[in-house]
N, C-alpha and C positions, 0 to 999 in steps of 0.2 A: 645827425649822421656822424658817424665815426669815420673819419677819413684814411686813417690806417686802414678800415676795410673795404670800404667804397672803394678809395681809390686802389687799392692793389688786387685785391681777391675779385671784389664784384665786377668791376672794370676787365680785367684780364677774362672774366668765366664769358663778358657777354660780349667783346673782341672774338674770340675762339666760335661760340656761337652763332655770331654772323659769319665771319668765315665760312665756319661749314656750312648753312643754309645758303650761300651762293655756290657752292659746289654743283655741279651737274650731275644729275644720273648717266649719264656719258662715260663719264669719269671712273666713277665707281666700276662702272660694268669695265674699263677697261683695267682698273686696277687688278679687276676679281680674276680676268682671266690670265692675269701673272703674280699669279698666288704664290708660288711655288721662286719665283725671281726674287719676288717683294718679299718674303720669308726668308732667301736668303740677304737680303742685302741687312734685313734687321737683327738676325743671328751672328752678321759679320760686324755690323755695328756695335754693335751692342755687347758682344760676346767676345769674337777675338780682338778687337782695337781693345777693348777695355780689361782685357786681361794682359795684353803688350802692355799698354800702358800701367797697369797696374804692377808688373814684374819690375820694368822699368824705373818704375819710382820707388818700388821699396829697393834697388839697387842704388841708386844715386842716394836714396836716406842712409842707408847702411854704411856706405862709404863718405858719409859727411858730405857729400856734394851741395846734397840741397837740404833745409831742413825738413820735421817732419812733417809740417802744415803744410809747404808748399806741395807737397809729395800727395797728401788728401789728399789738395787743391785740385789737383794734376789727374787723380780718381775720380775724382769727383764731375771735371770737365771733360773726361771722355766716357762718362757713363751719360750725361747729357745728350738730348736730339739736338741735331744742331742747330735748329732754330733759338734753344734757349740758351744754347750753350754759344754765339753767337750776340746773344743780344746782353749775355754776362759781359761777354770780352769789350763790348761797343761804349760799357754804361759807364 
């Protein structure tokens, strides 16, 4: 066994996979019926946080605040769901 992929890829895919197999059909059905909620909180996540953020950091790059890796970085963690982007900051 290769442990770089066991432990990281295969580990992580079959984590997420039980996960979801405990999930209820409950659940879903009440996710489905705020589609139009859940669509927006992921278009505001995802879209306008990370385009703030994204202006944001090519501002403070621009003006030598921060350099320009940290500036990705900063891209990079708010294009992240927060679950991983949370478990980046923990590790």
């Amino acid at each position: 066994l290769a442990p770089k992929i066991t432990a990281t890829w295969i580990a992580v895919v079959f984590i997420f996979v039980l996960a979801g197999l405990g999930l209820k059909t409950e659940e879903f059905k009440k996710a489905f019926k705020r589609m139009y909620f859940n669509a927006f909180v992921q278009c505001f996540n995802f879209g306008v946080v990370s385009s703030i953020v994204f202006g944001f950091s090519r501002l403070l790059a621009s003006t030598n605040v921060i350099t320009k890796s940290l500036a990705d970085g900063m891209v990079v963690c708010s294009s992240l769901p927060l679950t991983i982007n949370m478990v980046l900051v923990l590790t």
